[in-house]
Structure formats: structure tokens, C-alpha cells
C-alpha positions in Angstrom: 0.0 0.0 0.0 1.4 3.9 -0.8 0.9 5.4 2.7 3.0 8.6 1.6 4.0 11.2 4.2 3.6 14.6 3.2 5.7 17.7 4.5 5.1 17.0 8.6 1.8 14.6 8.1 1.6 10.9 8.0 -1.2 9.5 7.2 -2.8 8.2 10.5 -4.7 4.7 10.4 -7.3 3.5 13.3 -7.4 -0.6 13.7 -8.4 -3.2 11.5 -8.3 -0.6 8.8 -7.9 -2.1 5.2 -5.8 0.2 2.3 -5.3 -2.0 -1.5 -1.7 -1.6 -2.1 -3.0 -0.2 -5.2 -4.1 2.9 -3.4 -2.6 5.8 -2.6 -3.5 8.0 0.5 -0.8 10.5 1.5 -0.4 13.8 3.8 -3.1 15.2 6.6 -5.3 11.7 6.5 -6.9 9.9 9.6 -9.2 6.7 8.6 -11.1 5.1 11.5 -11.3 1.7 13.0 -13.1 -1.1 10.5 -13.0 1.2 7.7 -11.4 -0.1 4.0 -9.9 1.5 0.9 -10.4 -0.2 -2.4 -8.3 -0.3 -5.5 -6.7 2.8 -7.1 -8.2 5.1 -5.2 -6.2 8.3 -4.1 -6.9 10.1 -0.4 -4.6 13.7 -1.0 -4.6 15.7 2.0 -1.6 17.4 0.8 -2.7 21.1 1.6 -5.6 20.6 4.0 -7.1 17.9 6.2 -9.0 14.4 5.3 -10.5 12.5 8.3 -12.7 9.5 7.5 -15.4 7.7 10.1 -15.6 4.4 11.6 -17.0 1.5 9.4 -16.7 3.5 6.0 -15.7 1.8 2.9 -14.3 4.0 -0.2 -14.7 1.8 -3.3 -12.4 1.1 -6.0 -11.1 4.3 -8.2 -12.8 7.2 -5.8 -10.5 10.5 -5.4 -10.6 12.3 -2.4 -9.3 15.7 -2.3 -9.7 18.7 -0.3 -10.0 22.6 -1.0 -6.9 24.5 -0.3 -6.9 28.3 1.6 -6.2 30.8 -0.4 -7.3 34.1 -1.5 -10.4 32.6 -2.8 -11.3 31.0 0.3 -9.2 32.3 3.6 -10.2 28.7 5.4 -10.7 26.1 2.9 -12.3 23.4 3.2 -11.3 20.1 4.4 -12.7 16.7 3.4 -14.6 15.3 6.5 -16.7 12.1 6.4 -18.5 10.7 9.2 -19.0 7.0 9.9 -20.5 4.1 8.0 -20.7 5.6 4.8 -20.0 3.8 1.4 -18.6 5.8 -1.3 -19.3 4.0 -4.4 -16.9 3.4 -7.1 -15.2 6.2 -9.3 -16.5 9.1 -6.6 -15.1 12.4 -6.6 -15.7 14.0 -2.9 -13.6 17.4 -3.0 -13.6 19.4 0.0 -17.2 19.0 1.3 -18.7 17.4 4.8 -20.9 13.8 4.9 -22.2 12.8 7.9 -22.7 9.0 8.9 -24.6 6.5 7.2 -24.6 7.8 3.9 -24.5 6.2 0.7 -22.5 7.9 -2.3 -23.6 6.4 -5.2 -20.9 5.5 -8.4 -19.6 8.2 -10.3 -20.9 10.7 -8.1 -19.1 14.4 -7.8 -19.4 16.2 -3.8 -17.7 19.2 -4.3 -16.5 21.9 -2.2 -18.3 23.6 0.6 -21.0 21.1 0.8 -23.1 19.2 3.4 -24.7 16.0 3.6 -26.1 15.7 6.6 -27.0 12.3 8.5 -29.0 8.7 6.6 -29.0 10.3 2.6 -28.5 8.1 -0.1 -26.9 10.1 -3.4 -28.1 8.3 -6.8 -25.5 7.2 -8.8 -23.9 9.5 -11.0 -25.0 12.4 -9.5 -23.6 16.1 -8.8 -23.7 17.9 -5.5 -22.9 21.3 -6.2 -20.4 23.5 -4.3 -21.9 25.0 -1.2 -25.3 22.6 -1.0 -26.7 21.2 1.6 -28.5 17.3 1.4 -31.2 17.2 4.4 -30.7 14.0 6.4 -33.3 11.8 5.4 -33.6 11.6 1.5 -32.7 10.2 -1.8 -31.4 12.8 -3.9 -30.7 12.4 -8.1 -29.5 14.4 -10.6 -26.8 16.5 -12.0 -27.3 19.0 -10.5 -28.9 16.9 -7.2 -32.6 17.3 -6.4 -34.3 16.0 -3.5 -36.1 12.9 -4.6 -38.3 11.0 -2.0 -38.0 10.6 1.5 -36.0 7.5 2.5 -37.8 4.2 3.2 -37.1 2.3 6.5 -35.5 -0.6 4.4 -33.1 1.6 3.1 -32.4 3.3 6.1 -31.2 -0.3 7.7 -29.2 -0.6 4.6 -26.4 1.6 5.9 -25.2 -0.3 8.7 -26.0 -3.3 6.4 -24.1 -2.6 3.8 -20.8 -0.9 6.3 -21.0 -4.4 7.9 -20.4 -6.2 4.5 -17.6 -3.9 4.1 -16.2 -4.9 6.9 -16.2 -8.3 6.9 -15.1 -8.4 3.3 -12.0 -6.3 3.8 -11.7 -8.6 6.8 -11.1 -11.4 4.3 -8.7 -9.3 2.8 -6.4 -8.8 5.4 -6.7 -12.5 6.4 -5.0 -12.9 3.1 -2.6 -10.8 3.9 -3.0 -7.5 1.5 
């Protein structure tokens, strides 16, 4: 695996945690117990800080960025994500905030400034705009995202579903020794 140190910062991982050697996270990063990083993706908090939940699985080709400070924006905006979220495969998330239990459909863009609050499912494919904020609660679709539907309780027990999976899968993979 490329766990890269970056000017001070070495990436910081909790227990149990899973990174594909294929992967690259390098700089300002913490990742939380149980949580598992998937094939070529890249976690660069190079000029501001990442910290990943508990239980949350990035999937295979995802980049995860952050938005530097600069005269454009004095603060920035770092790249916070809660716990037992699944970002699907081939997800942008650039310097926005998710909260726990979330899922982030494939090919799906978060940019900077935003907020998704608490128990949202993102469609696949979708766009979250800069500075937007998802309501806990609902499906959103769309490029740019529009509130759908509220969830239903199935899908609402499908977030701590779906982060066990994750974790006993990557499980396996250590097992194996990756």
C-alpha cells in the first residue's frame, strides 16, 4: 500500500483498517477503526485535512481531495466524512462534509463547501454542487442533485448493512494478507 508522508503529516490509520496496495492516501489523512480502501483510489490531504469515520468503505477508483486556503477561500475546506458511509466506485468527494450512514452512489461528484447531513442516499452519478446542503433523510438524483423521496425504512437499515459487509469483506482481505 502507498501510505506517503507529506511535508510533517503521516497518514494516521485507526485498527483493523484495510488500504489496497494499489491505493494511494498520503499527507493530513486519519481513517477510523473497521473502515477499508479499495483499489486505485487516491486520499490527498496534501494542503488541507481528510479525516474519514468508523466503518466507512471508499470503493475502487474514488479520489478524495480537499480545498486548499487561499485568497479565494481564507479557510478552505477540508474533506470530513462521518462513519458508516460507502462511497461507491469512481466518486469524486472534494472538500465538502458527509455525515454517517450515507451512501454515495458511483460516479458521483461532492464538491467543495457542501453538506450531507445524516441517513441520505446520493443516486448514482450524481452532482452535488459547491456550497449545497443534502437534508438527512432523503434520496437525492441528478446532476445538478434534487431532493427525490424521502427514505424508506429498508433503506435506512441498509447503511449499517451494507458498512458491515464492508467490513467483513475487507476482513477477508487482510486475512489474506493485502
Amino acid at each position: 500500500m502507498a501510505i506517503r508522508s507529506y511535508q510533517q503529516f503521516t497518514p494516521q490509520l485507526g485498527e483493523r483498517v484495510f488500504v489496497d496496495a494499489s491505493a494511494v492516501v498520503l499527507g493530513d489523512v486519519e481513517i477510523g477503526d473497521d473502515s477499508s480502501v479499495w483499489p486505485m483510489t487516491v486520499i490527498r490531504g496534501d494542503m488541507h485535512q481528510i479525516r474519514i469515520g468508523a466503518r466507512t468503505s471508499v470503493q475502487d477508483g474514488s479520489v478524495l481531495h480537499i480545498t486548499h486556503a487561499g485568497p479565494f477561500n481564507p479557510e478552505g475546506y477540508p474533506l470530513i466524512i462521518g462513519d458508516e458511509v460507502t462511497v461507491g466506485h469512481k466518486v469524486t468527494l472534494h472538500g465538502c462534509t458527509l455525515g454517517s450512514r450515507i451512501l454515495v452512489g458511483m460516479g458521483s461528484i461532492v464538491m467543495d463547501g457542501a453538506v450531507v447531513e445524516d441517513e441520505v442516499i446520493i443516486g448514482a452519478g450524481s452532482l452535488v454542487p459547491p456550497g449545497k446542503r443534502l437534508e438527512s433523510g432523503y434520496l437525492y438524483v441528478g446532476s445538478p442533485v434534487k431532493q427525490a423521496r424521502p427514505l424508506t425504512d429498508k433503506e435506512r437499515t441498509f447503511f449499517s448493512y451494507t458498512a458491515g459487509n464492508y467490513v467483513k469483506l475487507k476482513d477477508l482481505h487482510l486475512v489474506e494478507g493485502y
